[in-house]
Each structure stands twice: as C-alpha cells, then as structure tokens.
C-alpha positions in Angstrom: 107.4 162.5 22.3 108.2 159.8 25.2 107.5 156.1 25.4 106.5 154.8 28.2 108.2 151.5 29.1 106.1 149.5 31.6 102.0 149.8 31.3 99.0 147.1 32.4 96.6 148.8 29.9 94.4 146.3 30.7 93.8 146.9 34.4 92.9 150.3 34.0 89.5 151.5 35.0 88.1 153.1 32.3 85.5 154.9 34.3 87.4 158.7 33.8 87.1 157.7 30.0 83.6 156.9 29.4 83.9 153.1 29.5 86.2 153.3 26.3 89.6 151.9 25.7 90.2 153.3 22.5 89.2 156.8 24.3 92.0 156.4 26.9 94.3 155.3 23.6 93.7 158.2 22.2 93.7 161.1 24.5 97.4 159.1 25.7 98.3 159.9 22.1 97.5 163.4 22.3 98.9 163.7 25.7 102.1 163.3 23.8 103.3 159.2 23.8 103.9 158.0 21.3 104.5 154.1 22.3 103.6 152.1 25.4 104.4 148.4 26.3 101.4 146.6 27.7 103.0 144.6 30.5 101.8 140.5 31.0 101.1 139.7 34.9 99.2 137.0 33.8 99.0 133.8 31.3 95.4 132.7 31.7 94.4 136.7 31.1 96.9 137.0 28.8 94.6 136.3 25.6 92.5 139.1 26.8 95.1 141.8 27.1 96.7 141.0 23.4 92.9 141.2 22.4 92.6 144.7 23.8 95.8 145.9 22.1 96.3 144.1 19.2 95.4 146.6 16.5 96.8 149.7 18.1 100.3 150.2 16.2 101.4 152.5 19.3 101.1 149.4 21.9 103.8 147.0 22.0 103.3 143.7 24.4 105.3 141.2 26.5 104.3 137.9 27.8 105.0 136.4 31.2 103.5 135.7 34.8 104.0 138.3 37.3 106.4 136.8 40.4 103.5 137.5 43.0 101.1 135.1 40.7 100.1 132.2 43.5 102.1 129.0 43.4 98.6 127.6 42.6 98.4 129.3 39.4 99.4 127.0 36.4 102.4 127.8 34.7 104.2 126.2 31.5 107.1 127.2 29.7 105.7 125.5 26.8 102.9 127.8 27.0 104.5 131.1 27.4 107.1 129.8 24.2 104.3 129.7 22.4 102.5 133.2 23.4 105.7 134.6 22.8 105.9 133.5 19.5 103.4 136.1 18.5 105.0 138.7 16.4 103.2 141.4 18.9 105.5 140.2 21.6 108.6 142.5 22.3 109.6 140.8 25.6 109.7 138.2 28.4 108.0 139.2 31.6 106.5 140.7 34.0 109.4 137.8 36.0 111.4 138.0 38.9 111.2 137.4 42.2 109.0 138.9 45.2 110.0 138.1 48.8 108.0 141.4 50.6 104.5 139.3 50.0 105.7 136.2 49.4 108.0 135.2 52.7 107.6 131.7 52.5 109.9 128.7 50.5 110.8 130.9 48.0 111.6 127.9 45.3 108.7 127.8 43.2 109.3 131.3 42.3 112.7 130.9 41.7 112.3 128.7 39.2 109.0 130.1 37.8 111.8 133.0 36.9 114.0 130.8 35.1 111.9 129.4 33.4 111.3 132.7 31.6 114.7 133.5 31.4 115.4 130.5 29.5 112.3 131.4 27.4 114.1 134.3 27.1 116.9 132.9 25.7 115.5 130.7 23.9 113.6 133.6 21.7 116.5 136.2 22.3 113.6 138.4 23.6 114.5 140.7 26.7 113.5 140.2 30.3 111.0 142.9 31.9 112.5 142.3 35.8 110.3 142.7 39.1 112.4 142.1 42.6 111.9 143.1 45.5 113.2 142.4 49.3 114.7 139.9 46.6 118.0 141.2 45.3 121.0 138.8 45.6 118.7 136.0 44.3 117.5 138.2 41.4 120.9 139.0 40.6 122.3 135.5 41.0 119.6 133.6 38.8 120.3 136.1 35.9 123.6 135.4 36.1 123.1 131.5 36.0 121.2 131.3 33.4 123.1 133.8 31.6 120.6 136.6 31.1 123.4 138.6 29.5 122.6 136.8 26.3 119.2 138.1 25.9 119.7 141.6 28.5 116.2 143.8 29.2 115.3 145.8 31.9 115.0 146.1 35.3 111.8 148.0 35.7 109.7 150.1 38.4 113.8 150.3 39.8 114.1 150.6 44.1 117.5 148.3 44.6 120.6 149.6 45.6 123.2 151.3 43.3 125.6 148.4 43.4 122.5 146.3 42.0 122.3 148.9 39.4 126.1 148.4 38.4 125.4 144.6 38.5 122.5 144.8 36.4 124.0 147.3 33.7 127.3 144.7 33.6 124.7 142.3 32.3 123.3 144.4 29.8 120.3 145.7 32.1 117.9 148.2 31.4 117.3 150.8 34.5 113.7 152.0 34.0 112.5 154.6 36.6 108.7 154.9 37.7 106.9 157.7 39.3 108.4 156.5 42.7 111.7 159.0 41.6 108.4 161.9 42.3 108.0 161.0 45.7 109.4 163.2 49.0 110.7 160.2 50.2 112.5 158.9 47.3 116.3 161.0 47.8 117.9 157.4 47.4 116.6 157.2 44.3 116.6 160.0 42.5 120.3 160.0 43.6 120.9 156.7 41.9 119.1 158.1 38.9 121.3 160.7 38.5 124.5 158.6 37.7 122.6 155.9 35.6 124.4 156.1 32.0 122.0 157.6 29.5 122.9 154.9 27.3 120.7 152.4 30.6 117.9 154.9 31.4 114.3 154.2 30.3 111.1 155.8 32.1 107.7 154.1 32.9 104.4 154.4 35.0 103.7 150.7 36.3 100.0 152.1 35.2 97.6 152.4 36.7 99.2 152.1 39.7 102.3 154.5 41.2 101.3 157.1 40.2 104.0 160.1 40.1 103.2 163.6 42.0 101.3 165.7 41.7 98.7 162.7 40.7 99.6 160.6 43.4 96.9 158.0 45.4 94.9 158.5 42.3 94.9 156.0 39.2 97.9 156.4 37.3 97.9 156.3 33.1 101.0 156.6 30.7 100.2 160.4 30.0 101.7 160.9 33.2 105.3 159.3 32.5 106.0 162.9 31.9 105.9 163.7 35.2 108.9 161.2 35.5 111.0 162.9 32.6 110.8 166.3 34.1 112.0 165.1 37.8 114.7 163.1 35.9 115.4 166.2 33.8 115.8 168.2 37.6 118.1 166.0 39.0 120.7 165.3 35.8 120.7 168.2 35.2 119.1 168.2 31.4 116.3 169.1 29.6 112.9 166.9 29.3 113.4 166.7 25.6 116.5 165.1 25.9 114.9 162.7 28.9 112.2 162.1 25.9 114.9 161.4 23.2 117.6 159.3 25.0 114.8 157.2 26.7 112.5 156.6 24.0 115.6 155.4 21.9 117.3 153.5 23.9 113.6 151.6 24.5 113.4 150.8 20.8 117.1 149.4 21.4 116.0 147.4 23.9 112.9 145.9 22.0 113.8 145.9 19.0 111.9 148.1 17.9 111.7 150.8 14.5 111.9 154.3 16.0 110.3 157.1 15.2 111.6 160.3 13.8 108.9 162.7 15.1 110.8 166.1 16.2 110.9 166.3 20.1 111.3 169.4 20.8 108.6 170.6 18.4 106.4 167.7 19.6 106.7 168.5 23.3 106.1 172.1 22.6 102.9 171.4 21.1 102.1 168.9 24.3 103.1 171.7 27.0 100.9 174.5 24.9 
C-alpha cells in the first residue's frame, strides 16, 4: 500500500467522480493508498478543507499559507497556533519561499516563512517546504531559526543535490512528485537515486503535476504510483519496497501509527 505525502484534496474537480468527495475517497482507497496528507495553501479556506476531511481516518492534514499567498492576504501566527492545535494537524505548511512568481522585495515572504517555522517549533510539528528560484534563502532561514529541532520535508523536490545534502543534515524529508516521470527530468531522477531510503518520501502535489503517462490532465493520489515505479527503475528496487520504505518513513515523519497491511500481497491485489 503507499501513502501519498503531499495532496490539496480540496482543489480537486470532482467532475470525473460524479460531484462526490467521498467517491474520489474511496475509489483512492481501492486504488491502493492507504493515507494521504491534505496540504493547507490557505488560512481563510482552511476551515473548509479540515471540513472536507475531517472524518476520513485515511486523511491526515497540515496547516499553513502557501509562499505564493499575496502579501495582501492576512496572516497571523496566532492564528495558524491555534489551527494547528487541532489534533487533525500532522504539520506546518505548505511554507517557504517562492521567487519564480514572486520577483519583487522578497521580505514579507521571508518572514511569513518564519513565522511558521517558529510555529513549528513552538508545536514540535514538521515543516512541509515549498522553494523555488529560492534556495540559499530557504536553506538559510531554516537554519536560523533552527528548523533542525522540529525537521519535515522538503516536498514537490527540484533543487540541487548539494541542497538535498543541506536539507537531510537538518533532518529534511526529500519527497519526490510526478516531475521524477517527466523526459526532461534526468537531473532528478539522478538525485533521487542517491537519496538515503531512510529521507525518501513520494507525493502527487494533486491535482496538479501529474506523473506520465497522465500528464496535462488532473492529477489524484491514485497516481503516486506512477512515482514508486519510476523510483523503483532508477534505484534499482522493487515498488514494494518504494511502498514500504516511504510509507514508513512518512509515519516517522508525522508521527503517525503505521499500518501493518502486507505490501506485497496488497500491491498484488492493486496491479490485478
């Protein structure tokens, strides 16, 4: 069975599932995952999302404001304490920091981002990390406000492999999207290659990036599979053990129970 680490659940159109959440729930389930964490990009929607989620035992949540939120949207560290609090919450984030869209004084996102690594802190909750174009920063705020003590994961991974060796050092997560799929993507899939097994977790950013052979269409965490068997090509492994050391080390990460189901059984019965 896999998890899949990074989802927005709630920006998913429904439309290829009749207009029913609990109908994409379910045929996810039977598609072979067996957790998902529901992603926050957003505090003033973030009541809906918990809402949508809350009773499904399979769907784990964060809270936090995505770095490419507009300086004009309100923020408060107070607030997002308090969200946290919520014994649904696994994590701090979506945070980080964004400089491909947003190229101007880059300030107000920098310390949008520590705030939540201080919430972090704070909660000892892990950190769900979005950079991009944004690196040096990323890696220098987590290491001022000493992100080592609460660790997590930097997801939907594209940075270099010396920010991968930076990140792991601090106790970082290295969670690999459908992007590893891609034609393009040699770079990464050579990166993924020498991540630990002990650092590797798997995700689909749904619905978007979706992995090949789905890709330009709406992405969906039945389709984090896709990532496991690419992973499984280039380390040189089975899927099953993809699915075993990555949905383990995401209950490490979140702590989270795991789950004994069989994997090789369970993935047999998925592929038939």
């Amino acid at each position: 069975m896999f998890v899949d680490s990074h989802c927005h659940l709630d920006c998913i159109d429904l439309k290829d599932f009749d207009d029913d959440f609990d109908q994409m729930i379910r045929h996810t389930e039977r598609s072979g995952i067996e957790h998902m964490l529901c992603v926050s990009i957003n505090l003033q929607k973030y009541p809906h999302m918990l809402e949508k989620v809350r009773d499904y035992p399979t769907i784990s949540v964060s809270a936090g404001m995505h770095p490419m939120a507009d300086e004009s949207e309100s923020f408060s560290a107070t607030a997002l304490t308090q969200l946290a609090n919520d014994k649904k919450v696994v994590a701090i984030g979506e945070t980080g920091l964004d400089y491909y869209y947003h190229k101007g004084d880059p300030q107000w996102q920098q310390q949008r981002f520590r705030s939540h690594v201080q919430v972090a802190n704070r909660l000892d909750k892990p950190l769900i990390i979005h950079t991009r174009d944004a690196g040096e920063d990323t890696l220098q705020i987590l290491r001022q406000e000493n992100a080592e003590k609460c660790g997590g994961v930097i997801h939907c991974f594209t940075e270099t492999q010396e920010f991968a060796d930076q990140a792991m050092e601090m106790g970082f997560m290295i969670s690999i999207s459908g992007i590893v799929t891609f034609r393009n993507a040699d770079t990464l899939r050579d990166i993924a290659r020498n991540i630990p097994d002990e650092y590797l977790l798997i995700e689909t950013d749904s619905p978007y990036l979706a992995p090949m052979p789905h890709r330009g269409k709406q992405n969906q965490p039945a389709y984090v599979r896709h990532v496991a068997e690419v992973l499984a090509q280039v380390r040189g492994t089975s899927i099953e053990h993809i699915a075993e050391l990555t949905r383990d080390n995401f209950y490490r990460c979140f702590k989270l129970p795991g789950n004994t189901t069989d994997l090789p059984e369970a993935i047999a019965d998925v592929q038939a």
